[in-house]
HTML snippet that shows the backbone in 3Dmol.js (N, CA, C, O; Angstrom):
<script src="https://3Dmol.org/build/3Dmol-min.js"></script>
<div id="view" style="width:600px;height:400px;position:relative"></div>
<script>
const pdb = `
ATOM      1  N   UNK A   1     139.465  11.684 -14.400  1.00  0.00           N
ATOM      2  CA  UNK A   1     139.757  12.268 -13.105  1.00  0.00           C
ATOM      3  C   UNK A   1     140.654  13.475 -13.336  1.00  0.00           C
ATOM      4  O   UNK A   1     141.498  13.436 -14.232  1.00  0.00           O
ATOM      5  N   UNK A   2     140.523  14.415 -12.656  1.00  0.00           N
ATOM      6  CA  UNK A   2     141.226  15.581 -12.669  1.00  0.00           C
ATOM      7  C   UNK A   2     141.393  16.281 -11.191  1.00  0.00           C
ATOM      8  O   UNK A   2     140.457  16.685 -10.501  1.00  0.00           O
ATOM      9  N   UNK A   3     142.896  16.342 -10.830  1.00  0.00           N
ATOM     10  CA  UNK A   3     143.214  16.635  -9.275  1.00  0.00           C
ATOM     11  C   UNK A   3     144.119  17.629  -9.949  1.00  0.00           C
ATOM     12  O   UNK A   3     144.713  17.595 -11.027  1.00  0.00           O
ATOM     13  N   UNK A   4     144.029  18.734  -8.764  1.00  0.00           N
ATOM     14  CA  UNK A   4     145.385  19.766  -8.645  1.00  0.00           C
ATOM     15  C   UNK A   4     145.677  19.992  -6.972  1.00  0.00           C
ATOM     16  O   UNK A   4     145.005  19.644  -6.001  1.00  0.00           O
ATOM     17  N   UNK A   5     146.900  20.686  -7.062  1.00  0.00           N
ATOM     18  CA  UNK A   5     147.452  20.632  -5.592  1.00  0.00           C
ATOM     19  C   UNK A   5     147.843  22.228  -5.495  1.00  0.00           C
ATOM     20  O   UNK A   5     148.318  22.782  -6.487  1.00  0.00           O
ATOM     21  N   UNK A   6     147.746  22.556  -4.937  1.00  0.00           N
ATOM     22  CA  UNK A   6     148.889  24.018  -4.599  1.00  0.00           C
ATOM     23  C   UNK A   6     150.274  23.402  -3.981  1.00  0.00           C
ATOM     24  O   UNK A   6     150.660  22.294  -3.608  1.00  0.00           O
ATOM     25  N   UNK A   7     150.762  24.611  -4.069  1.00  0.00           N
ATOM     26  CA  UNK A   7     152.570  24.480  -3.907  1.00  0.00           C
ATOM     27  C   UNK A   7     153.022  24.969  -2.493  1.00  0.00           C
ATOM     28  O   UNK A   7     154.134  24.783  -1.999  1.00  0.00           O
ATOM     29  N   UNK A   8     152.067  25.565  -1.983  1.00  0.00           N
ATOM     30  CA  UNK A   8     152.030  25.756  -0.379  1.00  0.00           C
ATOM     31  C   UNK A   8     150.645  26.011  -0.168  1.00  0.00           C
ATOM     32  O   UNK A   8     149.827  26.081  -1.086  1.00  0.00           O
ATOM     33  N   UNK A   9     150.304  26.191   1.401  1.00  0.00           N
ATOM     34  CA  UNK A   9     148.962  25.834   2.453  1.00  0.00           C
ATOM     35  C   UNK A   9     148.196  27.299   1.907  1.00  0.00           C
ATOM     36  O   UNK A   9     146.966  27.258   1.879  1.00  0.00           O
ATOM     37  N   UNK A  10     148.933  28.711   1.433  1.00  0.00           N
ATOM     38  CA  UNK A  10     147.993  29.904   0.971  1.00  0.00           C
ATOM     39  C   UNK A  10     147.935  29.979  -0.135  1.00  0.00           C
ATOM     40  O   UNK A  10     148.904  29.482  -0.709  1.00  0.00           O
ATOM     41  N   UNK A  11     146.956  30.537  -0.948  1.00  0.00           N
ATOM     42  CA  UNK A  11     146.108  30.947   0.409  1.00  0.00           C
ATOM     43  C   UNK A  11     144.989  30.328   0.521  1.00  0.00           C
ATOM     44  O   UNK A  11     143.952  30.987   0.447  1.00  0.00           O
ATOM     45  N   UNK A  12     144.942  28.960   0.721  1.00  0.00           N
ATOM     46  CA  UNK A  12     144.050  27.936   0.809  1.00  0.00           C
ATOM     47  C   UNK A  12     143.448  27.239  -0.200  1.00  0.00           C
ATOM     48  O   UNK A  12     144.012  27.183  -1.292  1.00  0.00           O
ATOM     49  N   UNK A  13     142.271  26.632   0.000  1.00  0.00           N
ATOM     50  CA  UNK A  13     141.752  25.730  -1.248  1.00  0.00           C
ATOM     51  C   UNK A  13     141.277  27.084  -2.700  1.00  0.00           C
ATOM     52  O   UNK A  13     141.634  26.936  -3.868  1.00  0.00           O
ATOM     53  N   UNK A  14     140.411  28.333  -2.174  1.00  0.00           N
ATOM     54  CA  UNK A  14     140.054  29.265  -2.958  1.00  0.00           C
ATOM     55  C   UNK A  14     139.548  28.492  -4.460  1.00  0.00           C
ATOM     56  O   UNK A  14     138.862  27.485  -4.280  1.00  0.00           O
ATOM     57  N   UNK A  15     139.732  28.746  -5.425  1.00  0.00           N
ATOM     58  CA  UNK A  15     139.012  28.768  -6.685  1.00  0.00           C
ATOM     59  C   UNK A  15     139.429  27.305  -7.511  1.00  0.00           C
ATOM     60  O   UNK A  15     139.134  26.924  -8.643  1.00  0.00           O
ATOM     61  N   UNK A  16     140.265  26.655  -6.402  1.00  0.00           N
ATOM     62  CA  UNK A  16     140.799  25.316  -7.449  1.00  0.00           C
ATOM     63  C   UNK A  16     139.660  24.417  -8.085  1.00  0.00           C
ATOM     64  O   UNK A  16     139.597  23.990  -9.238  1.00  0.00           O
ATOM     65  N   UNK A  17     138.572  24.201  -6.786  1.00  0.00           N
ATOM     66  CA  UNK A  17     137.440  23.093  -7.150  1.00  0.00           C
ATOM     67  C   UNK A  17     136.599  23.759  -8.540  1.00  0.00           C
ATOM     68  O   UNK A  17     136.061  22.897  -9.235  1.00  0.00           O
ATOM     69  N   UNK A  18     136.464  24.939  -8.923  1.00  0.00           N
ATOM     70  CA  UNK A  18     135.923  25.342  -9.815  1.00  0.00           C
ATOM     71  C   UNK A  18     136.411  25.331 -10.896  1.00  0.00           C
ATOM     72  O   UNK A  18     135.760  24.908 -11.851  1.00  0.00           O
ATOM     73  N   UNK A  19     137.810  25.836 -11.053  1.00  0.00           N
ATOM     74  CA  UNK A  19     138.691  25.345 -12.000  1.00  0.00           C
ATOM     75  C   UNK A  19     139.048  23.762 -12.587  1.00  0.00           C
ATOM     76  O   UNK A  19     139.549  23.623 -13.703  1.00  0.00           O
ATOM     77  N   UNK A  20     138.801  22.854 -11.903  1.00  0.00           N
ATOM     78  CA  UNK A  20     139.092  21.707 -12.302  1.00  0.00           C
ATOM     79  C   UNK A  20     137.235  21.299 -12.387  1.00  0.00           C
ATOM     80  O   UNK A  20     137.088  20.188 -12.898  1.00  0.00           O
ATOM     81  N   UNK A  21     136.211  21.808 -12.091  1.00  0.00           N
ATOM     82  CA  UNK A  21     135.043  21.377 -12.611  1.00  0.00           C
ATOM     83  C   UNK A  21     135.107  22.360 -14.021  1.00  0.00           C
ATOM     84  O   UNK A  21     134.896  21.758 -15.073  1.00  0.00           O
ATOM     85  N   UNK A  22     135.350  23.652 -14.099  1.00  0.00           N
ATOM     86  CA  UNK A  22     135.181  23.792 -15.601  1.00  0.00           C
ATOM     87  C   UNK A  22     136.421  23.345 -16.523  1.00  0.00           C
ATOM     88  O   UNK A  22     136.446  23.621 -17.722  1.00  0.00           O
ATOM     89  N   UNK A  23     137.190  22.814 -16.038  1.00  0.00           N
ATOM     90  CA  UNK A  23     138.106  21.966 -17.112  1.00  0.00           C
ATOM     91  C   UNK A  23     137.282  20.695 -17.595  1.00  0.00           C
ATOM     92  O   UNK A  23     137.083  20.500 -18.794  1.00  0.00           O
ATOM     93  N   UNK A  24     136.843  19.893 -16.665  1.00  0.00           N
ATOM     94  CA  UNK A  24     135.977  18.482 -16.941  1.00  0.00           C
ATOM     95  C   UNK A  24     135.006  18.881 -17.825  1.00  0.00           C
ATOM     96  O   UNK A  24     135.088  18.258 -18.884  1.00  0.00           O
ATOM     97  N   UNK A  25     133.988  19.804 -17.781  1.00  0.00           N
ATOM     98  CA  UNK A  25     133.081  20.420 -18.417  1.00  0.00           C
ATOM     99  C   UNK A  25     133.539  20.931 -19.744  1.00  0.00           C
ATOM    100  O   UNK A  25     132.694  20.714 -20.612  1.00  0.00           O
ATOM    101  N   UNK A  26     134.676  21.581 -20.202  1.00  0.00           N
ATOM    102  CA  UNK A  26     135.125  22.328 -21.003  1.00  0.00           C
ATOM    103  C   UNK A  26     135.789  20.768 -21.899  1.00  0.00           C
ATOM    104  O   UNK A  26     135.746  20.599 -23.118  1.00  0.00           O
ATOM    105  N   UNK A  27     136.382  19.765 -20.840  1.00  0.00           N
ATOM    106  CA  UNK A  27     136.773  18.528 -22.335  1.00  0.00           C
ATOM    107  C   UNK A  27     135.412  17.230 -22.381  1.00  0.00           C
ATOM    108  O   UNK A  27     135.637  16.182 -22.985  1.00  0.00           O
ATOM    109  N   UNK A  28     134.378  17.403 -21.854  1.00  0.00           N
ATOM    110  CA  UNK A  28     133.453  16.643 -22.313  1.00  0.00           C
ATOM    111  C   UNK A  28     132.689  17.634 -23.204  1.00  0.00           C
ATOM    112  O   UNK A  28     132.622  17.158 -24.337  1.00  0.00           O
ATOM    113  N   UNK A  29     132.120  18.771 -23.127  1.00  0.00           N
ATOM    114  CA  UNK A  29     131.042  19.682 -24.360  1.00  0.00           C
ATOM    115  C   UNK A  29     132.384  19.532 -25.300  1.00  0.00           C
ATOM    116  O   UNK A  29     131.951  19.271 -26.422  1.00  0.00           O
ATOM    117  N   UNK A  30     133.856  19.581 -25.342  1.00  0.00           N
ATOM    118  CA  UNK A  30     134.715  19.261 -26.794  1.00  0.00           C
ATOM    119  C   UNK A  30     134.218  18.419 -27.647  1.00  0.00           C
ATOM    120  O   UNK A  30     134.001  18.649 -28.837  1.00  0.00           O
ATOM    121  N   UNK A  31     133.963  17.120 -26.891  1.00  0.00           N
ATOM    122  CA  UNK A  31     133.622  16.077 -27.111  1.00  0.00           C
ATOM    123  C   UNK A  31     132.090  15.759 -27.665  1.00  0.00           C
ATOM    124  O   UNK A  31     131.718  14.707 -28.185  1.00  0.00           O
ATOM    125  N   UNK A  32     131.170  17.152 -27.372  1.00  0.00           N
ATOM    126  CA  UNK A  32     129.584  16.918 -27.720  1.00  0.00           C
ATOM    127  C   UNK A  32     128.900  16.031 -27.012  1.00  0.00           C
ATOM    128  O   UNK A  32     128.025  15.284 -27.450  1.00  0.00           O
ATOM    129  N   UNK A  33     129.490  16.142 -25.360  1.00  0.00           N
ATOM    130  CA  UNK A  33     129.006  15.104 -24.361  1.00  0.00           C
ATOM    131  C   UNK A  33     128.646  16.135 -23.680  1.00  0.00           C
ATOM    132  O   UNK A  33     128.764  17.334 -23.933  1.00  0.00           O
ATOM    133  N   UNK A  34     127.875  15.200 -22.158  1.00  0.00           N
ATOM    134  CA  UNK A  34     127.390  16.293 -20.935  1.00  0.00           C
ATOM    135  C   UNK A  34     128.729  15.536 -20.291  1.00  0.00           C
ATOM    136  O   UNK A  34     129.500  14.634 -20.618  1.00  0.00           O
ATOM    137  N   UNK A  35     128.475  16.727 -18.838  1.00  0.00           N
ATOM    138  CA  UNK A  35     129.609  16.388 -17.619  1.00  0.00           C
ATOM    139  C   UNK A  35     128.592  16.140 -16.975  1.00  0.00           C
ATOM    140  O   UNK A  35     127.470  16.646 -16.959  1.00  0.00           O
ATOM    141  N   UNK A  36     129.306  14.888 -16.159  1.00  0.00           N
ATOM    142  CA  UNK A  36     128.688  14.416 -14.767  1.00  0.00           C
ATOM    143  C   UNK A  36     129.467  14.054 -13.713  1.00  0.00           C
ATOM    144  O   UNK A  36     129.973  12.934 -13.772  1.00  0.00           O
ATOM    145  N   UNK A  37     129.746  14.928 -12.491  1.00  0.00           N
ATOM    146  CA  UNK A  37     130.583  14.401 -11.461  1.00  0.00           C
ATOM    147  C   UNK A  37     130.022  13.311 -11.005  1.00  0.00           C
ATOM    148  O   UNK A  37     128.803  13.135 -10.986  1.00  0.00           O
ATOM    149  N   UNK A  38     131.324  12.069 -10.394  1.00  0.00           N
ATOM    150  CA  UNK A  38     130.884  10.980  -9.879  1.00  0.00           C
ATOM    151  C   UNK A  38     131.672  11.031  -8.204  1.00  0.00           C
ATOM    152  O   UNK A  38     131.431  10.180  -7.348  1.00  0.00           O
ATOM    153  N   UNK A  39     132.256  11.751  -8.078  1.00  0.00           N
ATOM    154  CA  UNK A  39     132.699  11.568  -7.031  1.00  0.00           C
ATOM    155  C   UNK A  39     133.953  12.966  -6.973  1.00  0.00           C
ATOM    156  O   UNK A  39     134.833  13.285  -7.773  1.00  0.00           O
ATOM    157  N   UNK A  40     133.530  13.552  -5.647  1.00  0.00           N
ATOM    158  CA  UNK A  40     134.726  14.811  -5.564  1.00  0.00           C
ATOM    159  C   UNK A  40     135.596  14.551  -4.011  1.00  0.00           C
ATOM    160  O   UNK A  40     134.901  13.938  -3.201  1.00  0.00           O
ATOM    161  N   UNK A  41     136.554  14.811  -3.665  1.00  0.00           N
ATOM    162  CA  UNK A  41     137.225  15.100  -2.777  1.00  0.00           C
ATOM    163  C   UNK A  41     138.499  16.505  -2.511  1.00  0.00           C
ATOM    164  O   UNK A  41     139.208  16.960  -3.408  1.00  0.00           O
ATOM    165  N   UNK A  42     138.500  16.897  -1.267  1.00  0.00           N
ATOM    166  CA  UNK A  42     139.127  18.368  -1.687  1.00  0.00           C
ATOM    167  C   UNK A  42     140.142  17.633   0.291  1.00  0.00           C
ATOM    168  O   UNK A  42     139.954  16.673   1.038  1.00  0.00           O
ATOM    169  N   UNK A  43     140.624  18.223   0.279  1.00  0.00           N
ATOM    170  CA  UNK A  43     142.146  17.797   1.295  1.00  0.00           C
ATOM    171  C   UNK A  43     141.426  18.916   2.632  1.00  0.00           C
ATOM    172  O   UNK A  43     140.749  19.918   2.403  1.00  0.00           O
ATOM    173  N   UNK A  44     141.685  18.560   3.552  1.00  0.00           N
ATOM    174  CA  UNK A  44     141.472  19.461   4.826  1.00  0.00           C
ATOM    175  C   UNK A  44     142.438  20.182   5.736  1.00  0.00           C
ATOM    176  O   UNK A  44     143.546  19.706   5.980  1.00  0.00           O
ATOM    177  N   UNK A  45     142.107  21.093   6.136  1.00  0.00           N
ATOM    178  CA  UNK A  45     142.896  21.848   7.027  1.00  0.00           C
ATOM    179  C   UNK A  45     143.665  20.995   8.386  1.00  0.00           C
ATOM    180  O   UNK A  45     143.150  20.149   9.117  1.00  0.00           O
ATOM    181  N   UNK A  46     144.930  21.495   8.419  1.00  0.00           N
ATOM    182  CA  UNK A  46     145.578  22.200   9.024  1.00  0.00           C
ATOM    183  C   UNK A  46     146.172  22.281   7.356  1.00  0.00           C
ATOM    184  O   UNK A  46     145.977  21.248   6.714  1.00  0.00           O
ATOM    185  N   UNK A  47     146.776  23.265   6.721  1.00  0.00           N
ATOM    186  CA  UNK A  47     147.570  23.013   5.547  1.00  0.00           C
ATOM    187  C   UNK A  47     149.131  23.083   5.664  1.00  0.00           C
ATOM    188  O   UNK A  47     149.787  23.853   4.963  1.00  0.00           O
ATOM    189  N   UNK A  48     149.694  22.236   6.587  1.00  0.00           N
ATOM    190  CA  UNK A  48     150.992  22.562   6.808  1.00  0.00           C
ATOM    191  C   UNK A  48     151.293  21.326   6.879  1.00  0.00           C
ATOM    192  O   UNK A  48     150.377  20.551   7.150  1.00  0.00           O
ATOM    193  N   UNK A  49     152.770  20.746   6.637  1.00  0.00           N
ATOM    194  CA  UNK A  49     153.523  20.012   6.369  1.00  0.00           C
ATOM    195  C   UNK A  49     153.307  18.681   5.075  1.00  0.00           C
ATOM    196  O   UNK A  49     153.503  17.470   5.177  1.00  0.00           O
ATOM    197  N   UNK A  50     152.848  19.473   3.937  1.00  0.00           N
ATOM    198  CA  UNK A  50     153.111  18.821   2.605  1.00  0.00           C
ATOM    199  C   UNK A  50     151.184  18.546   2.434  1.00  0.00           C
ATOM    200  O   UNK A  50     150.587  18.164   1.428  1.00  0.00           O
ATOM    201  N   UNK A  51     150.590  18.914   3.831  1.00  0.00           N
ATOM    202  CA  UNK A  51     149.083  18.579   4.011  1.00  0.00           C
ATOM    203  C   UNK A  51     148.683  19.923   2.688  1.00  0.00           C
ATOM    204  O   UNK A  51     148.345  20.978   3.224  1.00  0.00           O
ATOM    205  N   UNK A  52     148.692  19.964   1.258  1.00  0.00           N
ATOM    206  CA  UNK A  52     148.509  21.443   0.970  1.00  0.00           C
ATOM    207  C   UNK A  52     147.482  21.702   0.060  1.00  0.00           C
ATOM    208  O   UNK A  52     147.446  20.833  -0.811  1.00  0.00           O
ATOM    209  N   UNK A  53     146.460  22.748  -0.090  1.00  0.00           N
ATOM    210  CA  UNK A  53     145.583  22.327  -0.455  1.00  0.00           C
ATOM    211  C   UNK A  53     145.246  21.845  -1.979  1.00  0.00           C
ATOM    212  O   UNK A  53     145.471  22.403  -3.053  1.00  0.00           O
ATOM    213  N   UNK A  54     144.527  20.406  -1.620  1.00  0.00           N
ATOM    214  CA  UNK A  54     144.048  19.664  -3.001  1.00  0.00           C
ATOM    215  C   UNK A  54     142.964  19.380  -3.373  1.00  0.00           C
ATOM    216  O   UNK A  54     142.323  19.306  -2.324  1.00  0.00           O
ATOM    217  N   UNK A  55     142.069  19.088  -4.469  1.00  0.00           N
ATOM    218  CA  UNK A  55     140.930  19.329  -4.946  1.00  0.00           C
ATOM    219  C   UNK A  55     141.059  18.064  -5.722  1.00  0.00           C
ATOM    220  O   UNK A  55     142.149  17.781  -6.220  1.00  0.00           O
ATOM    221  N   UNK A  56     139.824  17.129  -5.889  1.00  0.00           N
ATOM    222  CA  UNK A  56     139.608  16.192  -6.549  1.00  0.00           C
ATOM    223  C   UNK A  56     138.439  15.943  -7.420  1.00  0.00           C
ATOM    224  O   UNK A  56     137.467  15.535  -6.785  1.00  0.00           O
ATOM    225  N   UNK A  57     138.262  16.069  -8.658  1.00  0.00           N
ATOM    226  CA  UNK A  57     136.946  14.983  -9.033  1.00  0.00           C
ATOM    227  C   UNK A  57     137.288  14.038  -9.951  1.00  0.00           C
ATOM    228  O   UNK A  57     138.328  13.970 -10.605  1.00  0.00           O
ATOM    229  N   UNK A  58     136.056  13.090  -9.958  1.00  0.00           N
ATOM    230  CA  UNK A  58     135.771  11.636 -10.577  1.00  0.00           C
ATOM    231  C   UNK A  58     134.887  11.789 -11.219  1.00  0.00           C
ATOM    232  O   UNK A  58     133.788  11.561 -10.713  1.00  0.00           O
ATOM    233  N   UNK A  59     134.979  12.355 -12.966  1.00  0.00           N
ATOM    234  CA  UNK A  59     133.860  12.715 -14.101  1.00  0.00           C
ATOM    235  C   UNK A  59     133.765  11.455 -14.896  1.00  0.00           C
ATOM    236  O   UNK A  59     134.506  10.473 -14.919  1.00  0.00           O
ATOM    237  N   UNK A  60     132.363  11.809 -15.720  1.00  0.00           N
ATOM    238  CA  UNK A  60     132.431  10.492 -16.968  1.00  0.00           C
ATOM    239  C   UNK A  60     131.821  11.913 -18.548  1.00  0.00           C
ATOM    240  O   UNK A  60     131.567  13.108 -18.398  1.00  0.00           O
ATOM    241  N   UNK A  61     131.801  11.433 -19.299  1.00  0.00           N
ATOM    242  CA  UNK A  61     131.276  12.225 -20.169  1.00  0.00           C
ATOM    243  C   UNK A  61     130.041  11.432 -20.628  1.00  0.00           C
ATOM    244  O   UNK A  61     130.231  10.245 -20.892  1.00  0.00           O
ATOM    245  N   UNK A  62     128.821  11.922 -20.755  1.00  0.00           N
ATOM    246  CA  UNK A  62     128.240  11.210 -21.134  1.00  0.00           C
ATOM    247  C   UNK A  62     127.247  11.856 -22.337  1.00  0.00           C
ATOM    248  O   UNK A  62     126.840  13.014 -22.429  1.00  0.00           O
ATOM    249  N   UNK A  63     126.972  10.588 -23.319  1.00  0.00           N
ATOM    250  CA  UNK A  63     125.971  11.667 -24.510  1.00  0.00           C
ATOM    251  C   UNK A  63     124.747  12.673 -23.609  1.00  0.00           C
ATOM    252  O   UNK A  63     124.176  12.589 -22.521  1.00  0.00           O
ATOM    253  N   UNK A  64     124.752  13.290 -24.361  1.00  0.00           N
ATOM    254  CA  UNK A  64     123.305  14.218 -24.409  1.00  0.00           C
ATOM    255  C   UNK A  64     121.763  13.635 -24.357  1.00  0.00           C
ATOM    256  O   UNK A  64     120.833  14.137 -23.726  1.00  0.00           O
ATOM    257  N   UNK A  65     121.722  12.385 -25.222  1.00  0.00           N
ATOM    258  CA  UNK A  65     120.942  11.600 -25.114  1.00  0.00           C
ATOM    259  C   UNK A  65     120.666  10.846 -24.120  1.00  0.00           C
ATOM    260  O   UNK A  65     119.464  10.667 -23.927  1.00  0.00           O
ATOM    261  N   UNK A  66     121.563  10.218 -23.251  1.00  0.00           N
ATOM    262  CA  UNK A  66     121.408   9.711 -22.454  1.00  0.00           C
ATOM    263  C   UNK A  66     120.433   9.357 -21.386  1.00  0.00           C
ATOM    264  O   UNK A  66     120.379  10.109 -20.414  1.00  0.00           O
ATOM    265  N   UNK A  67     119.853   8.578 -21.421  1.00  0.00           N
ATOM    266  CA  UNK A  67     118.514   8.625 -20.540  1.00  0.00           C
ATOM    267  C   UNK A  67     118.954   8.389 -18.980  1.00  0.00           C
ATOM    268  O   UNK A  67     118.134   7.858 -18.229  1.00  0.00           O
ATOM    269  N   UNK A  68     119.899   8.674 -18.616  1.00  0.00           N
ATOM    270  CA  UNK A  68     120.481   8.514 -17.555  1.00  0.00           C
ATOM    271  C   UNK A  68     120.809   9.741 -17.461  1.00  0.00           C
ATOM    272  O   UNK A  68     120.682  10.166 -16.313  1.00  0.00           O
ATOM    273  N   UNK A  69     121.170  10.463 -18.188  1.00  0.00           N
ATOM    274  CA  UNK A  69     121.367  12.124 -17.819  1.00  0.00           C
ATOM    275  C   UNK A  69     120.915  12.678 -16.553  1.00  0.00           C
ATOM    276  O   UNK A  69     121.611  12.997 -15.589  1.00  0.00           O
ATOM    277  N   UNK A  70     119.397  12.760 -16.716  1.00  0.00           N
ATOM    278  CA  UNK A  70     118.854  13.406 -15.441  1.00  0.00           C
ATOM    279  C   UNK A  70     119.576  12.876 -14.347  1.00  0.00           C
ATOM    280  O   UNK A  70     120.389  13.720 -13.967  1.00  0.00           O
ATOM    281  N   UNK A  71     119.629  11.793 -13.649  1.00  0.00           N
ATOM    282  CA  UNK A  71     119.823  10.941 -12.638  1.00  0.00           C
ATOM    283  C   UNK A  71     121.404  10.589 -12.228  1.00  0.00           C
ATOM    284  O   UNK A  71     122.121   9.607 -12.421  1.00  0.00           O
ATOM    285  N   UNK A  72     121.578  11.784 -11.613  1.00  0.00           N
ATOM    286  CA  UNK A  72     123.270  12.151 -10.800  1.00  0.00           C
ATOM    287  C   UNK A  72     123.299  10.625  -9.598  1.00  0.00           C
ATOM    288  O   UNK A  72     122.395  10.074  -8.970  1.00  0.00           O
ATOM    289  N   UNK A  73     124.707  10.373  -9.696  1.00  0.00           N
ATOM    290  CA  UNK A  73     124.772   9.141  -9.065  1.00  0.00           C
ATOM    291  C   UNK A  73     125.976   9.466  -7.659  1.00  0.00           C
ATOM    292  O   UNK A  73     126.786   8.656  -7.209  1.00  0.00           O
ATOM    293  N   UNK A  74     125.730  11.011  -7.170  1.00  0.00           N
ATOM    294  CA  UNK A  74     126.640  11.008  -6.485  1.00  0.00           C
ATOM    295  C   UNK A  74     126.462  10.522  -5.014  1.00  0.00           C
ATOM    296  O   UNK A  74     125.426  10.434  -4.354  1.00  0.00           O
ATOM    297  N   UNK A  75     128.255  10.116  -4.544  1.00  0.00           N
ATOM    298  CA  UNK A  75     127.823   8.989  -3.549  1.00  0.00           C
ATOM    299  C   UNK A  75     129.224   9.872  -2.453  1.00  0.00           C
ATOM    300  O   UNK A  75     130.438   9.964  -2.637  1.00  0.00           O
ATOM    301  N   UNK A  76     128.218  10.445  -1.207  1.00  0.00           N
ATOM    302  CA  UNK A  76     129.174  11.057   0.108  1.00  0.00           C
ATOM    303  C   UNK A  76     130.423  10.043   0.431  1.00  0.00           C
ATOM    304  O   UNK A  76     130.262   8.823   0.422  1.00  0.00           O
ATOM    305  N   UNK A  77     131.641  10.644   0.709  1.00  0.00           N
ATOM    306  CA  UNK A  77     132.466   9.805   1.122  1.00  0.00           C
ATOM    307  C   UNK A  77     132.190   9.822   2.552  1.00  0.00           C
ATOM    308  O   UNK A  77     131.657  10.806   3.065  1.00  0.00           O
ATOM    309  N   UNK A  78     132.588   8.580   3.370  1.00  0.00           N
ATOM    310  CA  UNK A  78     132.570   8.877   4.661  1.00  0.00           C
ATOM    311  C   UNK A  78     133.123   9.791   5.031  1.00  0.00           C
ATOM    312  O   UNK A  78     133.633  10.343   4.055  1.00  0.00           O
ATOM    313  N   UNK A  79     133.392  10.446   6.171  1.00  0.00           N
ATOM    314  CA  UNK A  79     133.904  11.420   7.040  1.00  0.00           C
ATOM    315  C   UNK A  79     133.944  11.180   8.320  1.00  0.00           C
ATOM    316  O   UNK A  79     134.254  12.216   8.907  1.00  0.00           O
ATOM    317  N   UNK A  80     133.759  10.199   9.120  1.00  0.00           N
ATOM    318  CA  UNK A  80     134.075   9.540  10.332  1.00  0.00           C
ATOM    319  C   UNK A  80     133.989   8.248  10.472  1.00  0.00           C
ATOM    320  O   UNK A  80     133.523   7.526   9.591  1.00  0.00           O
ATOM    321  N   UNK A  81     134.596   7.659  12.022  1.00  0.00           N
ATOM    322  CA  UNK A  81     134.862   7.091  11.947  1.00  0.00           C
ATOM    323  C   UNK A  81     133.767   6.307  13.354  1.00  0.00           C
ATOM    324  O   UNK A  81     133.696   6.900  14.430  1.00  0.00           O
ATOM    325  N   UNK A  82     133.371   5.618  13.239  1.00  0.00           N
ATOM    326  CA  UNK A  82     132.068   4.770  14.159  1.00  0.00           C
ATOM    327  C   UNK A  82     133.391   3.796  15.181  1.00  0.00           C
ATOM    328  O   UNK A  82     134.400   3.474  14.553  1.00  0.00           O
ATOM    329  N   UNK A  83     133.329   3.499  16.286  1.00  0.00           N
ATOM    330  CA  UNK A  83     134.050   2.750  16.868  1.00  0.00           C
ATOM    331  C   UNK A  83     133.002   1.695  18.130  1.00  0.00           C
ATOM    332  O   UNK A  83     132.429   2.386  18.972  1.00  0.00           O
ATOM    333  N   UNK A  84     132.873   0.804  18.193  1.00  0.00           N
ATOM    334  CA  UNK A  84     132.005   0.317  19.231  1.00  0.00           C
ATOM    335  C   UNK A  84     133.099  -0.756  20.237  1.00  0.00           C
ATOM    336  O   UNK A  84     133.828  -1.735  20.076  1.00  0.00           O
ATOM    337  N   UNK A  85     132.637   0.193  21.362  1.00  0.00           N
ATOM    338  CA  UNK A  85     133.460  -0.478  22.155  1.00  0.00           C
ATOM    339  C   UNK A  85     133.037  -1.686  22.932  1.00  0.00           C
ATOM    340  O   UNK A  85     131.814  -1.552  22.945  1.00  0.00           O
ATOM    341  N   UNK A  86     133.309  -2.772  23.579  1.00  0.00           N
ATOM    342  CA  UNK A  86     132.523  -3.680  24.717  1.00  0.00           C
ATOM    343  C   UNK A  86     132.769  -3.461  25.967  1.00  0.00           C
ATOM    344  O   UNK A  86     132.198  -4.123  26.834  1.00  0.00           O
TER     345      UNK A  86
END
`;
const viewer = $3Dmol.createViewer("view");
viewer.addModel(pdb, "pdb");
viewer.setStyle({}, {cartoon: {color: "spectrum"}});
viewer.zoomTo();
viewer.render();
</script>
């Protein structure tokens, strides 16, 4: 896993999610593996009061060989919330 935060709300999320996908990428090919995200999350706006922007992913390294390679296992986080009333 690899998360970063900024130190205040500007000037927003900008180039972090890319930076922390070519870090994951850059220490699995070290390794003579592929990258595979398993799960990302990035923080939402309003960016004020400690809310500031953050970037998340959930990598594995996996061989080259891998016959699982092709077949990305990524899974949406929710984003709302369902309520049923009576």
């Amino acid at each position: 896993m690899i998360a970063k935060q900024q130190a205040t709300g500007f000037p927003g999320p900008g180039n972090m999610k890319g930076e922390i996908i070519a870090e994951g990428s850059a220490h699995c090919s070290s390794q003579g593996k592929s990258f595979r995200i398993l799960n990302m999350q990035e923080s939402q706006p309003p960016y004020i009061l400690g809310n500031y922007p953050r970037s998340e992913i959930q990598f594995m390294c996996i061989p080259k060989d891998d016959p699982d390679h092709q077949r990305p296992k990524l899974v949406q986080s929710p984003n709302g919330i369902i309520e049923q009333k009576k």
